[in-house]
C-alpha positions as CSV (number, residue, x, y, z in Angstrom):
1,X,-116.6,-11.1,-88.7
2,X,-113.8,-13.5,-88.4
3,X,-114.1,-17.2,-90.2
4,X,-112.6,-20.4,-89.8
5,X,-113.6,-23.2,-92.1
6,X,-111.7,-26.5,-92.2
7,X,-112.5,-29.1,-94.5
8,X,-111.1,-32.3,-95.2
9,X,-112.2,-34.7,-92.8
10,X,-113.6,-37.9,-93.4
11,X,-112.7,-41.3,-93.1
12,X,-109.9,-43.4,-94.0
13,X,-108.1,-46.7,-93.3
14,X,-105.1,-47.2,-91.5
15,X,-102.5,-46.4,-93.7
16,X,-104.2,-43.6,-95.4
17,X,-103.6,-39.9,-96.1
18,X,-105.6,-36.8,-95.5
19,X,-105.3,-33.1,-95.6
20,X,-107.0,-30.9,-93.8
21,X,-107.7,-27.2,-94.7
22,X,-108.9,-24.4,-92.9
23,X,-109.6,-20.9,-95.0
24,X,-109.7,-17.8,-93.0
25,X,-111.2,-14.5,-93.6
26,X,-112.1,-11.5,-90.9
27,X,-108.6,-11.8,-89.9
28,X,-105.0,-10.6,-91.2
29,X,-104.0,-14.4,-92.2
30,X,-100.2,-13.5,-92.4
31,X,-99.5,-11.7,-89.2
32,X,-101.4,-15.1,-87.4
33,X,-100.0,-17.9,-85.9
34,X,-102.1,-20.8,-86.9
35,X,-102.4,-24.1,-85.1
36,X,-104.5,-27.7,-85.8
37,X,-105.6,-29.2,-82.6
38,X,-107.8,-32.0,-82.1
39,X,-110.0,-33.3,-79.2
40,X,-111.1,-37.2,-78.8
41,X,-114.0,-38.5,-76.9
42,X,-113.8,-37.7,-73.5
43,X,-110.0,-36.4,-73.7
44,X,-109.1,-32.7,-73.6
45,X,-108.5,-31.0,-76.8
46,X,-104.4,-31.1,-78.1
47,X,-102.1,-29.3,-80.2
48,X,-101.3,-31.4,-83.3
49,X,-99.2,-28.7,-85.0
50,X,-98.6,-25.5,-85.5
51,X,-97.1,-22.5,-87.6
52,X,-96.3,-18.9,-87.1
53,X,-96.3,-16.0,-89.4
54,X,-92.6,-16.2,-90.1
55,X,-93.2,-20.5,-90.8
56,X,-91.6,-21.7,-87.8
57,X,-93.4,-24.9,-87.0
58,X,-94.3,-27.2,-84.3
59,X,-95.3,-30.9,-84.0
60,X,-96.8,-33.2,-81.0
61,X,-94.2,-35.8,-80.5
62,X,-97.1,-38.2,-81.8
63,X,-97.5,-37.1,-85.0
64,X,-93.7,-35.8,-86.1
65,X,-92.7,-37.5,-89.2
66,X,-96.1,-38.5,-90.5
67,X,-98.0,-35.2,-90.0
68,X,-96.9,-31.5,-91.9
69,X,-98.6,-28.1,-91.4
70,X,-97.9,-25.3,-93.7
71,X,-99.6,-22.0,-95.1
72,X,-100.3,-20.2,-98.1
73,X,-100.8,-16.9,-97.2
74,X,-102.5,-15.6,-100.6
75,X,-104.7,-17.8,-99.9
76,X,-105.4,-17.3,-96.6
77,X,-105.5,-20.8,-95.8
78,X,-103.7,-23.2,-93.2
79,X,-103.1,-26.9,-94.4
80,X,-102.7,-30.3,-92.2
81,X,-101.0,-33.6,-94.0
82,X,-101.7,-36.2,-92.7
83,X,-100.0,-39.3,-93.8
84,X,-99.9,-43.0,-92.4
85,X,-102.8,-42.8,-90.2
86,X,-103.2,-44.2,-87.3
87,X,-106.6,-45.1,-85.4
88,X,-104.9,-42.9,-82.8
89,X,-105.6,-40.2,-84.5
90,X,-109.6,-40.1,-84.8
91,X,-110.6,-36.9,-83.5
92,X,-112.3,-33.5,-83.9
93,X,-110.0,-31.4,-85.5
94,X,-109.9,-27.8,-84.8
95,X,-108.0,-24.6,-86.5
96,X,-106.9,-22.3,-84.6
97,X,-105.9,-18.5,-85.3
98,X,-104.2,-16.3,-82.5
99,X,-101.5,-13.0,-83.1
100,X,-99.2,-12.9,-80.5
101,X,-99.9,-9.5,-78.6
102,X,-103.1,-9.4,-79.4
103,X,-104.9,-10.9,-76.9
104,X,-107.2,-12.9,-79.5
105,X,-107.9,-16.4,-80.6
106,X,-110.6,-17.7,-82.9
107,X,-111.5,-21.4,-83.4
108,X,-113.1,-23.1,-86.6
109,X,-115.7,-25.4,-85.8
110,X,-113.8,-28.5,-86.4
111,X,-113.9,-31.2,-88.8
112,X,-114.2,-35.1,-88.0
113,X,-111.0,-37.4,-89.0
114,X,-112.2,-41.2,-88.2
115,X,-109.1,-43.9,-89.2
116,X,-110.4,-47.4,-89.0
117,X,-108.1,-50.1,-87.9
C-alpha cells in the first residue's frame, strides 16, 4: 500500500520559514520523481517544486530564491523550505510521487501552510 505523509504545516508570519516533509513508503523512493504542489481556495492546484531521481530540480517562478526542495533517499523522504513567506503562499500543500514510465502517481493528503500578513 503506497503512503504519503507530509507534515510541517502550520502557521507563520510573514517573514517566516517552514519545511515541509513528506515520508513515503509502498513505493521505490529513489527511482520517483517527487513534486510539492499546492492548491488555494477556489484556484486549481500548482506545482511549487519539484525533484527527480537523479536531483534535477524545478521551481514555480513564484517561489525561486525563497523556496528549496530536496530528498534524502535513506530516508525516503521529500523536503520543502520554505523561507520569507509570503501571504501568497497560504495553501494546501500536496506531495506528489510519479516514475516516469510508469504510468503512476500517488498524492499525500496535504498539509495546510497559512502566512498571515
Amino acid at each position: 500500500q503506497v503512503q504519503l505523509v507530509e507534515s510541517g504545516g502550520g502557521l507563520v508570519q510573514a517573514g517566516g520559514s517552514l519545511r515541509l516533509s513528506c515520508a513515503a513508503s509502498g513505493i521505490m523512493f529513489r527511482f520517483n520523481t517527487m513534486g510539492w504542489y499546492r492548491q488555494a481556495p477556489g484556484n486549481q492546484r500548482e506545482l511549487v517544486a519539484g525533484i527527480t531521481s537523479g536531483g534535477s530540480t524545478n521551481y514555480a517562478d513564484s517561489v525561486k530564491g525563497r523556496f528549496t526542495i530536496s530528498r534524502d533517499n535513506a530516508k525516503n523522504t521529500v523536503y520543502l523550505q520554505m523561507n520569507s513567506l509570503k501571504p501568497e503562499d497560504t495553501a494546501v500543500y500536496y506531495c506528489k510521487a510519479e516514475r516516469v514510465g510508469w504510468g503512476y502517481n500517488y498524492w499525500g493528503q496535504g498539509t495546510q501552510v497559512t502566512v498571515s500578513s
